[in-house]
C-alpha positions as CSV (number, residue, x, y, z in Angstrom):
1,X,8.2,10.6,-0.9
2,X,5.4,12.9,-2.3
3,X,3.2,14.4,0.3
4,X,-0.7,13.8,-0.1
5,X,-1.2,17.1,-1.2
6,X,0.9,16.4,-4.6
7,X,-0.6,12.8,-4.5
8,X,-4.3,14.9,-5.1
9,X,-2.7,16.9,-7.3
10,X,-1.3,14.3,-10.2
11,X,-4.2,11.9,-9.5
12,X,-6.8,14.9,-10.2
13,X,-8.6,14.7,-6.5
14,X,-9.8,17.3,-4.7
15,X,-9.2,18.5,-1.4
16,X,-12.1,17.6,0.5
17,X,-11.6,14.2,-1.0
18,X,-9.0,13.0,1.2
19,X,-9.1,12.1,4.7
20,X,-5.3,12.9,6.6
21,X,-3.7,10.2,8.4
22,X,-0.6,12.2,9.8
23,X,1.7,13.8,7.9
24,X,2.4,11.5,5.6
25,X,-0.5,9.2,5.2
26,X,-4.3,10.1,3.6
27,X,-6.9,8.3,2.7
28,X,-9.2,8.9,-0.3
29,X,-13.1,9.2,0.5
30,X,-14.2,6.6,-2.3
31,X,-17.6,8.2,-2.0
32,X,-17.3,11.7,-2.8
33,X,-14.5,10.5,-5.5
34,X,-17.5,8.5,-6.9
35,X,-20.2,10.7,-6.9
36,X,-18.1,13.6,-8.4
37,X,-17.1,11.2,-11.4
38,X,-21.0,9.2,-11.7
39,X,-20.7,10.3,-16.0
40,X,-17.1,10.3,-16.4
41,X,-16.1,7.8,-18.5
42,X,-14.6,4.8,-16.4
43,X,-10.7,3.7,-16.1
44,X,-8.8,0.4,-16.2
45,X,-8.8,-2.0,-13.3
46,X,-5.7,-4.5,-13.5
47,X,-5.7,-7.2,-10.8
48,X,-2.8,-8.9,-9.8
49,X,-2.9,-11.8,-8.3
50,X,-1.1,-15.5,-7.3
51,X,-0.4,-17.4,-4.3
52,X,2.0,-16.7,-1.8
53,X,5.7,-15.6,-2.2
54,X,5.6,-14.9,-6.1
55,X,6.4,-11.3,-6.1
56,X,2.0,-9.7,-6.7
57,X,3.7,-6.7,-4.9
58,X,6.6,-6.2,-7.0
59,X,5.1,-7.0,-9.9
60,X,1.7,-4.5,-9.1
61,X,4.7,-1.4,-8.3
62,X,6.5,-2.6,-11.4
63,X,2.4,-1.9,-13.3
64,X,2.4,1.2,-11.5
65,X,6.2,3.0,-12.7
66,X,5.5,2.0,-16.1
67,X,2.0,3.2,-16.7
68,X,3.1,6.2,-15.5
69,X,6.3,6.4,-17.8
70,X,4.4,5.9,-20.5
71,X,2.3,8.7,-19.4
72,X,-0.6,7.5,-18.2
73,X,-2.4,8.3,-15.0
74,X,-2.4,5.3,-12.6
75,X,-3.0,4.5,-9.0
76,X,-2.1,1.1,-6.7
77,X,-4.3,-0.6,-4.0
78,X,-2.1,-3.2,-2.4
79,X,-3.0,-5.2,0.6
80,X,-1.3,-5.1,4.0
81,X,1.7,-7.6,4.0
82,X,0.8,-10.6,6.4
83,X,2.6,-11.1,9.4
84,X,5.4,-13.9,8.2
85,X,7.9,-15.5,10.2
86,X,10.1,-12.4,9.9
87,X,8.1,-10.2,11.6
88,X,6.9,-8.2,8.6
89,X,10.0,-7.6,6.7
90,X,8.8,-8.6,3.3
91,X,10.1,-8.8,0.3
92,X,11.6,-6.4,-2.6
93,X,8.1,-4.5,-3.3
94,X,7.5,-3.6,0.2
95,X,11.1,-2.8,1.5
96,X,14.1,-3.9,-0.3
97,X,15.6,-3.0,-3.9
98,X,14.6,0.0,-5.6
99,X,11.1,0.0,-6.0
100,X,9.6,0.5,-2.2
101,X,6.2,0.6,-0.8
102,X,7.0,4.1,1.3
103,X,6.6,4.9,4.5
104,X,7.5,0.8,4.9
105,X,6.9,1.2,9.4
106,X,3.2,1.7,8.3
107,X,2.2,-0.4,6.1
108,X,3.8,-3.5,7.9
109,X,2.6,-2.4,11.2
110,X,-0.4,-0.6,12.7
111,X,-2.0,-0.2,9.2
112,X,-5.2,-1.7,10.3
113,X,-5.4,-1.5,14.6
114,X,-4.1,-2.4,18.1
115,X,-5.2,-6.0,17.2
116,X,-3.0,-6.6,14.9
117,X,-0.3,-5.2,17.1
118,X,-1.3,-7.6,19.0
119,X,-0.8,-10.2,16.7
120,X,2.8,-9.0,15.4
121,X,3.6,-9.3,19.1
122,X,2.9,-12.8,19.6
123,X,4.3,-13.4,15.8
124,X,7.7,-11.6,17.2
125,X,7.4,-13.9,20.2
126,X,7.0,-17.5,18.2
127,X,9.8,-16.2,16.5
128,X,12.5,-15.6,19.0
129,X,11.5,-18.9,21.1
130,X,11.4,-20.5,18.3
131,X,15.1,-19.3,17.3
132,X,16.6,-20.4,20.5
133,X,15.3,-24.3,21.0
């Protein structure tokens, strides 16, 4: 996994344009990014989208690895995973097979606040009752 500080690097940031969140986390500051680059000639956007269970994920890390094989600079946004029945363990793009949304304890959980701790509490709880009626 690349630390934030060669994520600011490759992507061309700056320093102050990144807000640590541990060790391994960062955030960018959009608005700093934004006012630096206010003439520079704008980028792509690619949005992936579809309903439920059809691989977006996948399919937005598989985007990602081959703009950058082919040499282009490129980024990902990708949503939080909802809490499923399975507590969060989602599918290939955010935890199995090769091609891993890192550090994967993170974004499942805790990404956003204590209320959705909350909520993959009780989802962890249906679960298991659920499983033994």
């Amino acid at each position: 996994m690349k630390s934030p500080a060669q994520l600011v690097q490759a992507l061309g940031l700056q320093g102050e344009e990144l807000i640590p969140m541990g060790r391994c986390l960062a955030k960018v500051d959009h608005a700093l990014v934004m006012e630096r680059l206010e003439r520079s000639p704008r980028g792509h956007y690619i949005n992936v989208s579809g309903i439920m269970g059809e691989g977006k994920t996948t399919i937005c890390m598989g985007l990602l690895q081959g703009m950058g094989y082919i040499g282009k600079r490129a980024a990902a946004t990708i949503r939080q995973p909802s809490g499923g029945p399975t507590f969060n363990i989602k599918g290939p793009g955010a935890g199995g097979g090769l091609a891993q949304c890192i550090p994967l304890a993170p974004l499942s959980v805790r990404l956003t606040g204590d209320i959705d701790s909350v909520t993959n509490a009780h989802n962890l709880m249906l679960v298991a009752l659920t499983a033994r009626m």
